[in-house]
N, C-alpha and C positions, 0 to 999 in steps of 0.2 A: 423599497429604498434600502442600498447597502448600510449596512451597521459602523458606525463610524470606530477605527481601528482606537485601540487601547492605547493610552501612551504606557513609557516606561515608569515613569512617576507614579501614574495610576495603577500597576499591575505592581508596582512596590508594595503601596499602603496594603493594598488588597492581598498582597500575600505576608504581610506584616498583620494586619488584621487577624487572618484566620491563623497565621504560625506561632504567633506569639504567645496566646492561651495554651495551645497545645505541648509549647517549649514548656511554661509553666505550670501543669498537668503533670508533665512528666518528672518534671524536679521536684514536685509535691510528692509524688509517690515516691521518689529514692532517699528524699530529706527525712524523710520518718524514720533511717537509720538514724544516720546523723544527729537526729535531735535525743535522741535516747542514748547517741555515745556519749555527747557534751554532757547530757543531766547525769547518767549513771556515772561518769568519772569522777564527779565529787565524793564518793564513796570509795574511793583506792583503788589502788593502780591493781586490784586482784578484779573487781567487778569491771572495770575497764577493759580488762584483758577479754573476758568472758562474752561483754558484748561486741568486744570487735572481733572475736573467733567468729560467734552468731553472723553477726553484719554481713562478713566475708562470704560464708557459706550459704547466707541466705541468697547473695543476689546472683549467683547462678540458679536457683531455681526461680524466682524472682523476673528474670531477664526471660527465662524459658517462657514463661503463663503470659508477659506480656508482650512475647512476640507471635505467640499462638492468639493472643486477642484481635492480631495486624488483619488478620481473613476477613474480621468483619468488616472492615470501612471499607477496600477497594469494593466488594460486592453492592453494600449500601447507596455508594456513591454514582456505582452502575446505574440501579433499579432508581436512584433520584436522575440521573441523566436522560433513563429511560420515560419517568414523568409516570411511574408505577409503588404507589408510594406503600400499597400493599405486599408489595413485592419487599421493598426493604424490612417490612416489619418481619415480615416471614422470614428474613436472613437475621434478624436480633433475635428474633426466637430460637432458631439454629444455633447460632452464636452463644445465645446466654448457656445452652445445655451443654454445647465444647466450652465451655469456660468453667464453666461450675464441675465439667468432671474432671479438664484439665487441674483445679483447685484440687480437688481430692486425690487428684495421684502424685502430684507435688508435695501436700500434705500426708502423705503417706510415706515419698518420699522422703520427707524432713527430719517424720517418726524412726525411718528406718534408717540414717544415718546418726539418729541419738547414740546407739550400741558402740560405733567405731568411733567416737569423741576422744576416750581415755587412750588412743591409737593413733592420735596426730602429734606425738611428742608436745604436749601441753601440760601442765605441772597440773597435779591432781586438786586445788585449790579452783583451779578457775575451770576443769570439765564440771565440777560438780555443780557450779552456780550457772555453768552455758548450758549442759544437759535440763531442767525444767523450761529454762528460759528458752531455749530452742523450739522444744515441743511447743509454748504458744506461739511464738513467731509460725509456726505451720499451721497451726489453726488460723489463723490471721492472715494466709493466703489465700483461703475459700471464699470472706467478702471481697476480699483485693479484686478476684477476679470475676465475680460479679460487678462491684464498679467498672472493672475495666471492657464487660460486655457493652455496656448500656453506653459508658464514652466512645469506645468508637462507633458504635450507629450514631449518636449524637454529629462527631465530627466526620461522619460522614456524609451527613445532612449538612456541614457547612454549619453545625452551632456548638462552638469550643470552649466560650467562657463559661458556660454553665458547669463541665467540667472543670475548667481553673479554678472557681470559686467553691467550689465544692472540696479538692483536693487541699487548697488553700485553708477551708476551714475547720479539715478533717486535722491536717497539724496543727492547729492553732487547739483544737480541743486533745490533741495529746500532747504540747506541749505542758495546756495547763495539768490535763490529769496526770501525766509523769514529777508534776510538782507534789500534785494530792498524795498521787499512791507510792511515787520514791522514799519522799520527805515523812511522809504521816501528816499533812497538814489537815485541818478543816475536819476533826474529829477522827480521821481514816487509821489504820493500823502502816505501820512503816515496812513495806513491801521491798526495800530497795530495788534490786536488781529486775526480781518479777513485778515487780510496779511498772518496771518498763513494758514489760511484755504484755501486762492486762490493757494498757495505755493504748499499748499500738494495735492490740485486738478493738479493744472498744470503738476508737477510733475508724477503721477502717472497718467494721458495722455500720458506723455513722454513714461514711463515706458512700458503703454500696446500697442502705438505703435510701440515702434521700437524691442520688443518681437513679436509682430504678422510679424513686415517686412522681421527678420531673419529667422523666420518660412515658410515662403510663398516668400520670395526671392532667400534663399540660397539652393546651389545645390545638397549639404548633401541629403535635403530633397526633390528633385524634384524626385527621384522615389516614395515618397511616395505621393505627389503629382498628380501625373500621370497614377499610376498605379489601374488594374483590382481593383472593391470591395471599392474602395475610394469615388466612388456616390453614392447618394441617399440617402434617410433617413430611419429608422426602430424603430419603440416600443420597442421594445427589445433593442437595442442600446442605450437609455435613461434607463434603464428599470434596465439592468444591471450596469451603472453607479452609477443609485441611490442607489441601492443594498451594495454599497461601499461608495459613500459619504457623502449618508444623517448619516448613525450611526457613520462616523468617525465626521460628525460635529456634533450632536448632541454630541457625548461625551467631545469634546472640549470645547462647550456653558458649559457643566454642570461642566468641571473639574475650567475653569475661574469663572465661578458665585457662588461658595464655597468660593471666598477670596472676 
């Protein structure tokens, strides 16, 4: 019996359903500047300066790792259309290793942009409080992109809230700890500016933990887990990721570095 065709209506919800988390996923990951410019400018217009130098400079790299993470969902969504669910896991596996070394050359990146600070015509008040603060914002790229492994096999699979509510709850716990450690509140020392920074580290720890727990926990995903095609490693595995996420991050660097 022919499959009775989709209306318009119906292919709305359903692509409202799965787009909508993923919209909010991704503004959870860029809001974590934002929430740290708004708390750190109560502290003067010197530490305000310092994280929106940071902000700026960070999300060219930023933009880079999460358009290198893009490889993994078309693959994922392949190997789910395929109805090969070991196949997909073997592509998160791939994935998580391009992400996580992706992280470390960005973070390297971050380290090795510190030196030329005092060389963007910035008054020496505010390189001095964005130099520390910089350095952890780059450490703080290496969970980012483990979160961002694990979401897109997730939403490649077709399961997006889990991601939303995650990245959701990853700001809500730096909003509050950029309270604790800007402020000094609840016994803590008054970190101001690096308050922020330990905040959005901690935080997105949070984030790429409990993304990896419900990936590797939950039972959704234990046939992919378990199943034929899921070990081992391949060239080609990397190979064709890259094929997909180095030009969607390269184009992302260049469409932010034009503003």
């Amino acid at each position: 019996m022919p499959e009775t065709p989709i209306t318009l209506r119906e292919h709305r919800i359903k692509h409202l359903t799965l787009a909508a988390p993923v919209m909010a996923s991704q503004l959870g990951q860029i809001s974590v500047g934002v929430a740290d410019t708004i708390m750190v400018g109560q502290l003067g217009t010197t530490d305000l300066a310092a994280v929106g130098l940071c902000v700026s400079l960070q999300s060219l790299f930023l933009l880079f790792g999460i358009g290198m993470s893009y490889g993994i969902t078309p693959l994922v969504a392949s190997a789910d259309g395929e109805n090969a669910p070991g196949k997909a896991w073997f592509t998160l596996r791939h994935g998580l290793l391009v992400c996580i070394g992706t992280g470390l050359l960005l973070a390297a990146g971050g380290f090795g942009l510190v030196p030329f600070m005092p060389h963007m015509d910035q008054p020496q008040d505010v390189v001095v409080l964005a130099q520390p603060y910089y350095q952890v914002l780059a450490v703080s790229w290496i969970p980012m992109m483990v979160f961002q492994a694990y979401r897109q096999f997730t939403e490649g699979l077709s399961f997006t809230r889990q991601a939303m509510n995650i990245a959701l709850a990853g700001n809500l716990l730096n909003i509050g700890l950029n309270y604790v450690l800007i402020f000094g509140k609840l016994g803590m020392p008054e970190y101001g500016i690096m308050g922020a920074g330990y905040a959005t580290l901690i935080s997105r720890v949070f984030m790429a933990i409990a993304m990896a727990a419900y990936a590797h926990t939950h039972k959704r995903f234990a046939p992919h887990r378990g199943s034929e095609g899921s070990k081992g490693w391949s060239r080609e595995g990397f190979r064709s990721m890259l094929k997909i996420g180095l030009p969607a991050g390269i184009q992302y660097t260049f469409e932010v570095s034009a503003f």
